[in-house]
BAFI-3210 file (N, C-alpha, C; in Angstrom, 3 decimals, decimal comma, padded with zeros to 6 digits):
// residues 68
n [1|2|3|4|5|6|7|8|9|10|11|12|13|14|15|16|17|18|19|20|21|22|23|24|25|26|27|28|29|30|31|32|33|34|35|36|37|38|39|40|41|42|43|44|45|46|47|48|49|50|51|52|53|54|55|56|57|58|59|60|61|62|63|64|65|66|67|68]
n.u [250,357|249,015|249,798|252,363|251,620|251,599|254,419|255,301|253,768|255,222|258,243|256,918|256,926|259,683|261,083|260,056|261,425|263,178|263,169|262,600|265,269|266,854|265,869|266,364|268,260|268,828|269,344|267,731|267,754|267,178|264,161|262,691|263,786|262,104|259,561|259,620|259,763|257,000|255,959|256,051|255,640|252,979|251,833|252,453|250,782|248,420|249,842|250,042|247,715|246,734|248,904|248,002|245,134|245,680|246,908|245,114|242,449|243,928|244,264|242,013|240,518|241,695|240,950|238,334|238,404|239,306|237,143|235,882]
n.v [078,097|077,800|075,327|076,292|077,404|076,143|076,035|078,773|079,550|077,994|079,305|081,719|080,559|079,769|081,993|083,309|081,543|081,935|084,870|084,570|083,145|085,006|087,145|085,958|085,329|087,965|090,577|092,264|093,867|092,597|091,957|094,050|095,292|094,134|094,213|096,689|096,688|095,263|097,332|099,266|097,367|097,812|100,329|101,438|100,756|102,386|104,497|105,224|105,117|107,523|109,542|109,244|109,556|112,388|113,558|113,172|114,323|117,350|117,496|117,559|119,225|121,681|120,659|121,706|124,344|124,986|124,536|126,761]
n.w [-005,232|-002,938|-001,975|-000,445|001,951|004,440|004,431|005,157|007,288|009,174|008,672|010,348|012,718|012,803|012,894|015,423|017,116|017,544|017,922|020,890|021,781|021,296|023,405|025,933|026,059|026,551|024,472|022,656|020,845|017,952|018,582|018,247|016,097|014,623|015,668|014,294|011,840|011,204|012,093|009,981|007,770|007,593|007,864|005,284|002,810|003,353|003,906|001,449|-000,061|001,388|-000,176|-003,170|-002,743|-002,026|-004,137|-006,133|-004,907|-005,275|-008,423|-009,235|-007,854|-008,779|-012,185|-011,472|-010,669|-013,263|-015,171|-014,501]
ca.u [250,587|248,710|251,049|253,590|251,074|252,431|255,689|255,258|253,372|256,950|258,616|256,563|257,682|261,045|261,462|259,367|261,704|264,777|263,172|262,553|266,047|267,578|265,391|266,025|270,054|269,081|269,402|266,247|267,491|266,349|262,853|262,939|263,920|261,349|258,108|259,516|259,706|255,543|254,568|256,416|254,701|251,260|251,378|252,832|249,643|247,601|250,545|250,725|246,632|246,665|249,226|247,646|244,101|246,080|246,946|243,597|241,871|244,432|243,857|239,931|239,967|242,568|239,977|236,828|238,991|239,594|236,270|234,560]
ca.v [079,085|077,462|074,389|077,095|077,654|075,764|076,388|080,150|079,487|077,440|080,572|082,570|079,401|079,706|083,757|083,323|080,519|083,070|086,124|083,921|082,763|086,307|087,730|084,941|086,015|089,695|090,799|092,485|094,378|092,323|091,896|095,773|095,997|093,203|094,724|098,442|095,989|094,993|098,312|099,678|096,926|097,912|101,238|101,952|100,957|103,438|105,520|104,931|105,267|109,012|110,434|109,095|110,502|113,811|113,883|112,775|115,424|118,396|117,373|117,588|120,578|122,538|120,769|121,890|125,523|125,539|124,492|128,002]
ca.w [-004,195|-001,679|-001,628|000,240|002,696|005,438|004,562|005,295|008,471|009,573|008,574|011,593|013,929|013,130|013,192|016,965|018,118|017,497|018,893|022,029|022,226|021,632|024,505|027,065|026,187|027,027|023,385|022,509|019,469|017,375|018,728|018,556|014,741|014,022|015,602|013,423|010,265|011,365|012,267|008,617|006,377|008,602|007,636|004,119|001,931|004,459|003,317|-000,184|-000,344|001,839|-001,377|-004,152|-002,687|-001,976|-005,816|-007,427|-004,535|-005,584|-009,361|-009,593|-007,935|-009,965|-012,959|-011,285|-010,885|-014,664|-015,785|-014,030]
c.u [250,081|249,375|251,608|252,901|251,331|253,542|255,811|255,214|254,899|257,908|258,925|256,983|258,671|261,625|260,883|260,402|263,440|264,627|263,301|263,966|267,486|267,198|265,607|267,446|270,257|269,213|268,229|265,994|266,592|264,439|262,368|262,717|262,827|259,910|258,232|259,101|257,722|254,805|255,035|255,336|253,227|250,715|251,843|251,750|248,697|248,385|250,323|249,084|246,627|247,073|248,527|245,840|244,369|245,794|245,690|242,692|242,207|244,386|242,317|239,728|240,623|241,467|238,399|236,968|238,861|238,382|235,338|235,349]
c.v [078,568|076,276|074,893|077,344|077,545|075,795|078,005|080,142|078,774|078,526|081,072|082,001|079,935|081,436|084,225|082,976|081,345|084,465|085,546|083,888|084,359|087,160|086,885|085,125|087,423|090,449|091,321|093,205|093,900|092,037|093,011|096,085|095,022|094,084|096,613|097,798|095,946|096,484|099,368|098,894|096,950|099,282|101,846|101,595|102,163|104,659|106,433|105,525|107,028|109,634|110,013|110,004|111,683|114,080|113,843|114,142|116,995|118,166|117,791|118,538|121,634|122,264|121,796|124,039|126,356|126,136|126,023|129,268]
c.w [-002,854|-001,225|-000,708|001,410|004,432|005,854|005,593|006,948|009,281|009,597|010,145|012,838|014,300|013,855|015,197|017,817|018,259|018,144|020,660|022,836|022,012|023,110|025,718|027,371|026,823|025,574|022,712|021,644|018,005|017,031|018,153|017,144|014,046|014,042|014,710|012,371|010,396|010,996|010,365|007,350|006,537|008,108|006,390|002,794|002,457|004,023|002,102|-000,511|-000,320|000,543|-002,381|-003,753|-002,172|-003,384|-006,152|-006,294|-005,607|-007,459|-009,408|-009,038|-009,039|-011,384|-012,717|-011,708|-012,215|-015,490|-015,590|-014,944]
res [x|x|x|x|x|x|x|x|x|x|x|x|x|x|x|x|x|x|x|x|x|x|x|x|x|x|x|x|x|x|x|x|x|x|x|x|x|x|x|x|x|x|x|x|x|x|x|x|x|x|x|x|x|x|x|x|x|x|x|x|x|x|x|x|x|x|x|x]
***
């Protein structure tokens, strides 16, 4: 896995050296749908965490409820 390491980092190069040359055309959609893609995979564990500690909250009380 760490072999790929550098590869990846080349990746971020290449995906840079294309936003660059879309924005320098005037084209700025793509920049646009790139930084939604960032701020999406930025905030869907933060997501994903909030419901699951909704559930396990609204569980343990409904238990705590039962137990009285």
């Amino acid at each position: 896995m760490a072999a790929y390491l550098p590869n990846v980092s080349a990746q971020c190069a290449m995906c840079r050296a294309t936003i660059e040359n879309n924005v320098s055309s005037g084209d700025t959609t793509v920049g646009a749908g790139l930084n939604m893609g960032i701020l999406y995979l930025f905030a869907a564990p933060y997501l994903l965490a909030m419901i699951i500690g909704y559930f396990w909250y609204r569980n343990a009380k409904m238990k705590k409820r039962a137990a009285y």
